[in-house]
N, C-alpha and C positions, 0 to 999 in steps of 0.2 A: 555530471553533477559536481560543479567547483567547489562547495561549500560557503560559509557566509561570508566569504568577502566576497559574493555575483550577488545579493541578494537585494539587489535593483528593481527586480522584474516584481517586485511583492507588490511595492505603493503602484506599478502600472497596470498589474492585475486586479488589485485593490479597485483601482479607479475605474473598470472596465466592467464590473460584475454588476448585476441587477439587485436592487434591495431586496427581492425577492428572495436570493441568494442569500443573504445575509441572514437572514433570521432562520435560514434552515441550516447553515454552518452552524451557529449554536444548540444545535439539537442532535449535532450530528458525530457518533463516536466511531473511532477508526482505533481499530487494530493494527499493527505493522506487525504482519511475520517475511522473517528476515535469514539467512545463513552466518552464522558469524565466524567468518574466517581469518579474517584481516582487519589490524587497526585503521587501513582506509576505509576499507568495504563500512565498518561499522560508523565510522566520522561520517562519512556521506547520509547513515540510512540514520543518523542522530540528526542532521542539518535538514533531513528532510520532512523529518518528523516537527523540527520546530520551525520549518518551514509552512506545515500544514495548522502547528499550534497559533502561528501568527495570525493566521486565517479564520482565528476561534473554533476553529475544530477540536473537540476532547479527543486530545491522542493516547492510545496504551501503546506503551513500550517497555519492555523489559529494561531497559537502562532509567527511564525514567521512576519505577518503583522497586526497588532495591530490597525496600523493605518489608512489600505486601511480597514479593517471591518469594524471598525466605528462603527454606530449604524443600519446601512443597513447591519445586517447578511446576510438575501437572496438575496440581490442583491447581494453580494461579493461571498455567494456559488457560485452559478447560472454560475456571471462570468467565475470564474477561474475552475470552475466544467466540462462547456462546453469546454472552450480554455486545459485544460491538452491532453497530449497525451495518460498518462495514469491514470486511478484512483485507487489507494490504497485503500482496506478495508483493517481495520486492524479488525480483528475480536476477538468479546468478547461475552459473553452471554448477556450484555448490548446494545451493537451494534446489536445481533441480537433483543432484544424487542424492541428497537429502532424502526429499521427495520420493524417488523410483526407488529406494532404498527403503522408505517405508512402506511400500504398495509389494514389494517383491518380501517384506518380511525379514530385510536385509539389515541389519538395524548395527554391522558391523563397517560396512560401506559407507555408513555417516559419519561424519567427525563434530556435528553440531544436535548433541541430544533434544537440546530446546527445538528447533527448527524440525527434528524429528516427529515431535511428538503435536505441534501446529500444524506438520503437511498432516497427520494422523488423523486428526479434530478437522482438517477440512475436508478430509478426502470424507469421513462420516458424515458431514452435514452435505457434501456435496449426494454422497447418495442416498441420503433421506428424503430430499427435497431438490429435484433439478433447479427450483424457482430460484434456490440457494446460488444459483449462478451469478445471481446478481446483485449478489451479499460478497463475495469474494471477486478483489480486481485485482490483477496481473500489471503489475509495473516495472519496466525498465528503467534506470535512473542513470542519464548521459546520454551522450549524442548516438552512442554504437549500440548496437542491441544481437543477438543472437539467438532468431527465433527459434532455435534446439532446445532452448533453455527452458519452454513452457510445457510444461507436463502435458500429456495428453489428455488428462481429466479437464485443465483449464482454457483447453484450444478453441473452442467454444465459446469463452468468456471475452466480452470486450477485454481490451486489455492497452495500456498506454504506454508509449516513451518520453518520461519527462527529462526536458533538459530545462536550466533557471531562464536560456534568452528566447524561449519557444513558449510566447504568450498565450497564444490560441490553443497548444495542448494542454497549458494548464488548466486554462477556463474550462477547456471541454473535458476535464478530469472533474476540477472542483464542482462542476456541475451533476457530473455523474454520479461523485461520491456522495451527494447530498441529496439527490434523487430530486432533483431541480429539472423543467425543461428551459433551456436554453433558448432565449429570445433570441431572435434573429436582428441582427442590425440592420437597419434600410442603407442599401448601397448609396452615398451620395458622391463618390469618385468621379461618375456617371453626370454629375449637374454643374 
């Protein structure tokens, strides 16, 4: 994930999606929970967040409301964690100890309390509601991925690798996130 000088691939996915699409992107509110480690890690999951905004998706991000966080972190998780349609993991080896960190009780193993306290709030929706599987999607952002890095609560869950020049993932992302089926193109290669 280069950030916005690639962001080429918007107007050819733009062009590629079904009106049908469209009007469920503006319904459609996304969570990003994220690890915050690194001033790159967090420039990427900012670029891709208004990578999804350009897309008319209502995105929450913590970087994006500064001001409704406040000093009530978990009360602002908790909120907008429950109210999303859908939840973003962006996933990293840090978001996974994060993660195994919260499940183990481990809460000194984390270095991102925020990130804490979102694997916390999914890991409870996840066992309230299996259906919840498909409330919470598992992203890699870049060409390389590291399937360690998915907790074993979310192995089960579709889950994507986006990179900005991998058109067809994104479509079949933006589709999922919006709870879209995906038209099939008629092969004309073939005529």
């Amino acid at each position: 994930w280069n950030g916005p000088e690639s962001d080429t691939t918007i107007p050819n996915i733009l062009s590629q999606l079904a009106p049908d699409l469209h009007e469920a992107v503006k319904t459609t509110t996304i969570y990003i929970s994220y690890a915050r480690f690194s001033d790159m890690h967090d420039s990427n999951v900012l670029y891709f967040a208004a990578w999804l905004a350009h897309f008319g998706l209502n995105v929450i991000l913590d970087k994006y409301d500064t001001i409704g966080l406040g000093k009530n972190v978990a009360g602002w998780t908790e909120r907008n964690v429950t109210r999303a349609d859908k939840v973003i993991v962006v996933l990293s080896t840090e978001y996974y100890f994060d993660w195994t960190g919260m499940a183990q009780g481990d809460e000194e193993r984390s270095s991102d309390r925020q990130a804490c306290l979102e694997a916390k709030l999914i890991q409870s929706m996840l066992m309230e509601d299996e259906s919840t599987n498909r409330v919470c999607v598992p992203v890699f952002l870049g060409p390389t991925y590291q399937r360690g890095c998915l907790p074993a609560m979310l192995e089960s869950s579709v889950w994507f690798r986006l990179c900005e020049d991998d058109i067809a993932s994104a479509r079949k992302f933006l589709y999922y996130v919006c709870g879209v089926q995906e038209q099939k193109r008629p092969d004309v290669s073939s005529k």
